[in-house]
N, C-alpha and C positions, 0 to 999 in steps of 0.2 A: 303821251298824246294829250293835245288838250284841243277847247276850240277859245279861236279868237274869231269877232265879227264874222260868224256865219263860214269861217276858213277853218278847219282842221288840220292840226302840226301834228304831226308822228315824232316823238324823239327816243331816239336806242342810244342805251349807254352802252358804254363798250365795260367788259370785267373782264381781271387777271385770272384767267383759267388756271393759276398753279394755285390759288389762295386755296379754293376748296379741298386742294390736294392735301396742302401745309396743314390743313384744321384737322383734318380727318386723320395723319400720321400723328400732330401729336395728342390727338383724343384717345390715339391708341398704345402713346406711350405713357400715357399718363396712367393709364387703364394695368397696363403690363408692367407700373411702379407699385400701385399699391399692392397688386396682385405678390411680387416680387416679396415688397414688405414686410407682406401676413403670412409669408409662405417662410423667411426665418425669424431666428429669433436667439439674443448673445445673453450667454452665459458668464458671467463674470465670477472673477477668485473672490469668493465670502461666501456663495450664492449657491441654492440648489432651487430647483422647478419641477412644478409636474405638468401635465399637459394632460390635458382634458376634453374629451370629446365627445358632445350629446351628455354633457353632466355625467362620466363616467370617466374614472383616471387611466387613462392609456401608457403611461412612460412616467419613470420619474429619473430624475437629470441630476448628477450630483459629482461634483469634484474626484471624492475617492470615498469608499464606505471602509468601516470598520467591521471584523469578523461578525460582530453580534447583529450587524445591519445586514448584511448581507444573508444571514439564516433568517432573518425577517422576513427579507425581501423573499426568499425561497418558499417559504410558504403561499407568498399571492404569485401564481405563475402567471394569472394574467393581466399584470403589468408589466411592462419593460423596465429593466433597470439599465441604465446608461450612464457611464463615469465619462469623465473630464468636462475642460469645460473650452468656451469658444461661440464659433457659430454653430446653429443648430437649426433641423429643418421643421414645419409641422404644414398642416396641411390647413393652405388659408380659408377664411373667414366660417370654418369648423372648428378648430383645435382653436383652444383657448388657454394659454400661458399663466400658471400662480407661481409667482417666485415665492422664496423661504431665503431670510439670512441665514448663513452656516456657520459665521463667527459667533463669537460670544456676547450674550444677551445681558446687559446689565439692568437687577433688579433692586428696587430701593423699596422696602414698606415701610410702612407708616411706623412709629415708636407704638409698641404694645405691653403691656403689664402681666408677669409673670408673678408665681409665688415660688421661693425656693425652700428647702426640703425642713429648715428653719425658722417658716410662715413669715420669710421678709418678703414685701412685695418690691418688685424691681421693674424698671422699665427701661427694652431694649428698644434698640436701633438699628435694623440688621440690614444688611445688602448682601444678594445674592447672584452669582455667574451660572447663566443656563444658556445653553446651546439644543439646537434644533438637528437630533440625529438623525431621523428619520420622517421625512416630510410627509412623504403617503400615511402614516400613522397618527401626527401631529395632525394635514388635513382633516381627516374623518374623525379624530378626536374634539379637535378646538375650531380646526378653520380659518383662526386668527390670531393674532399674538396676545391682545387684549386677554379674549378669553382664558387665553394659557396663566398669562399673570395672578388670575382672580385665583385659578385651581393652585398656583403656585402656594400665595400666599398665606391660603387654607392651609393648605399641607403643614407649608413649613413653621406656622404658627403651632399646629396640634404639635409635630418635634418638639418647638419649644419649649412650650410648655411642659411635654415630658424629660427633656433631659434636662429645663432648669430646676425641675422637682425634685431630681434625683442628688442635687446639692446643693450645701451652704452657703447662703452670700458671700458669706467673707471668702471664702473659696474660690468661687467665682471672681469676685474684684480684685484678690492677690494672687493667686496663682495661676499665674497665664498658661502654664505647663497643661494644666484641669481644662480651664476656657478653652485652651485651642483644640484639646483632644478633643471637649463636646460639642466645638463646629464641624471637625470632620466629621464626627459620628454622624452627625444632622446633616451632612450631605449627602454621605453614603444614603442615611435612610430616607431623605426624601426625595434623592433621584433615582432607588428604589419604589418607589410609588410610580413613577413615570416613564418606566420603562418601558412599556406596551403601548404609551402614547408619542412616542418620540423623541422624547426629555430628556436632558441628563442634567443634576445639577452639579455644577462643575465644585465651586467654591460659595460659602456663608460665612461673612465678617461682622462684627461688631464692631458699629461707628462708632455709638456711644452708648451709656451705660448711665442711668439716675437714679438714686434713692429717695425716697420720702426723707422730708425733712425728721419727721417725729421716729427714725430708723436710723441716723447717722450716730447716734452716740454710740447704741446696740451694737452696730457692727464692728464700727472703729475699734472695742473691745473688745468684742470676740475676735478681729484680726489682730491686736495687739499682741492677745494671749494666744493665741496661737501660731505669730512670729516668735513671739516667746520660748515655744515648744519645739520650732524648730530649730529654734537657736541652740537650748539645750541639748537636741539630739545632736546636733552636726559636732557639737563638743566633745560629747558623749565617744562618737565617733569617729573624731580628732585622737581624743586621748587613746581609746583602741588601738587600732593602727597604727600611733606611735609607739606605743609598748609594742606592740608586733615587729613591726618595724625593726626598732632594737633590739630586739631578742633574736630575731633572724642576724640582724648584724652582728651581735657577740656571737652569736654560734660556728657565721659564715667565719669569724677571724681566729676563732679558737680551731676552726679545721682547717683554715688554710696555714695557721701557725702549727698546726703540728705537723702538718706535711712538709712545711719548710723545714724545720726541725730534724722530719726525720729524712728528707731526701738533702740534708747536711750533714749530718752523720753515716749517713751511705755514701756521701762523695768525701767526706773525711775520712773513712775507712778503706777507699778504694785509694785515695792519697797517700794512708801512712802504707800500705800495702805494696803501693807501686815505690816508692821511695824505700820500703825495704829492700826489695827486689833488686832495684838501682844499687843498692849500697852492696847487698851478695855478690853481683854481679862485679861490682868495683874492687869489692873485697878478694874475690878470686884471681882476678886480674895481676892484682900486685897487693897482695897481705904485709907486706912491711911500710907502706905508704898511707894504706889503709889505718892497721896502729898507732902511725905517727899523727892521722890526721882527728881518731879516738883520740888520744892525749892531748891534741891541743886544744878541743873541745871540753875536756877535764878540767885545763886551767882554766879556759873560759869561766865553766859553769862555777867553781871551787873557790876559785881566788879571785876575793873582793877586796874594799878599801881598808887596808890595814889589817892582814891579815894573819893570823896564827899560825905554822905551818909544824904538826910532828911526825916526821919522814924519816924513816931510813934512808941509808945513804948509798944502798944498795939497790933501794927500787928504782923498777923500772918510770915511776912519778917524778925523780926528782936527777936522771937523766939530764931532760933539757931545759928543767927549771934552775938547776944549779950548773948546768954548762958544767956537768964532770958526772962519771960513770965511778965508782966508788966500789972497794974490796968490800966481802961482805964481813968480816971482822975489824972494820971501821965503827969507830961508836956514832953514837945519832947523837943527830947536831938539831937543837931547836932551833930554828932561823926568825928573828922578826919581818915579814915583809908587806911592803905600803904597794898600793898601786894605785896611781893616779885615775881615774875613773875616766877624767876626759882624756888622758894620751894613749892610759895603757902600759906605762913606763914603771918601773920596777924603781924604789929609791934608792 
């Protein structure tokens, strides 16, 4: 409505009666997104969460637990424990969502200065693997990862210093055998310490390792002499052992030589045995074949190269060496006789 010259105009716009509709449905969808939103909430593989509502922990969310997490957890009944992972519901804009990584936490501290049991001072460089096992404990412990780090590196420094006391530089710098058993040891004990706050330390390596300069001679020599020492024993040890060695091996062939020995002379005697037996047996068969084949076995063994012979001429020897059977009042006859060695031939 306006006025012109003393004249008043009425003007009506006309509007789309659906607009107001349009505003209002998606004022209420927009409304029923966030609501939506705050009401879940995704879990991812690495990750566990608690959920917390009016500053008190209601639920803790976690992939899968281990035995010793789960008697944890048994003790506070009044939190939920809830495994796997995905989506997940809570109740919006009350419950409040702390994720926790569940993979492993990699830690790097500063180089710090130990004394070893020797009073060499050395300076490590350690890295350590810790993982977050129980987030409700870890929560009300630290809160934060920071914080965890600070208590970490407390810990595992006091270790250090106790188990690098307990030995020699050169020890430590040569024998990695010693070094690596005193990292495990230092894990065990310092994810012994944090076991009732959630911790665990997985793994402690040595980056790197430096001596004072006015310390490098010292030890160089004390590791010398003490490759030295072990050079000697392994010899020591060498030579042992091969004496052992060999003594077992003469023994082992002096017994398995007599066994061969005597289970040949048990199959040698089971031999001449059955070949008698054979020859009995042939012998009663036909005894005058038998004789004739004794005798020709006689000449065999008897009559060699050029040979002598003093026979009567009546025995039964000189039969079929003389090719004639002889009265026994025949005189004896010396005979020269040659035998050819390669034919066998009579000269």
């Amino acid at each position: 409505m306006y006025e012109n010259d003393n004249v008043i105009y009425e003007v009506k716009s006309k509007k789309n009666p659906g607009t107001k509709k349009y505003v209002v449905i998606g004022v209420i969808a927009f409304l029923l997104l966030i609501v939506v939103s705050n009401s879940v909430f995704t879990l991812r593989e690495g990750e566990s969460a608690l959920v917390q509502r009016f500053g008190r922990i209601e639920a803790v969310y976690m992939r899968d637990v281990s035995d010793a997490v789960r008697m944890q957890m048994a003790e506070r009944p009044d939190v939920a424990l809830r495994l796997g992972t995905g989506l997940k519901f809570k109740i919006p804009f009350i419950d409040n969502v702390i994720k926790y990584p569940s993979k492993l936490i990699l830690y790097d501290s500063p180089p710090r200065e130990v004394l070893t049991l020797d009073r060499h001072r050395l300076y490590f460089d350690n890295t350590a693997q810790w993982r977050i096992d129980n987030p409700l404990l870890f929560y009300e412990a630290y809160n934060n990862i920071d914080g965890a780090k600070e208590r970490i590196d407390d810990v595992l420094y006091s270790e250090m210093r106790i188990a690098v006391g307990r030995l020699n530089s050169y020890v430590l710098i040569s024998d990695r055998e010693t070094s690596g058993q005193m990292l495990i040891d230092m894990a065990e004990a310092v994810s012994a310490n944090f076991v009732q706050q959630g911790i665990s330390v997985v793994d402690i390596r040595i980056k790197r390792t430096d001596l004072p300069s006015e310390t490098y001679a010292s030890i160089y020599n004390r590791m010398n002499t003490e490759r030295q020492r072990v050079a000697a024993e392994n010899r020591s040890e060498g030579d042992r052992d091969l004496l052992r060695i060999r003594s077992e091996t003469d023994r082992r062939v002096i017994s398995i030589t007599s066994e061969a020995e005597r289970r040949a002379e048990e199959i040698r005697g089971e031999g001449d045995s059955e070949a008698a037996r054979i020859y009995n047996e042939a012998y009663g068969r036909d005894p005058e074949f038998f004789e004739f084949y004794n005798l020709l076995e006689t000449y065999r063994q008897t009559v060699g190269s050029r040979s002598t012979l003093v026979v009567p001429l009546d025995s039964p020897f000189s039969k079929y060496l003389l090719g004639m059977e002889m009265l026994p009042d025949d005189v004896v006859t010396i005979l020269p006789i040659d035998v050819d060695d390669d034919t066998g031939d009579e000269d």
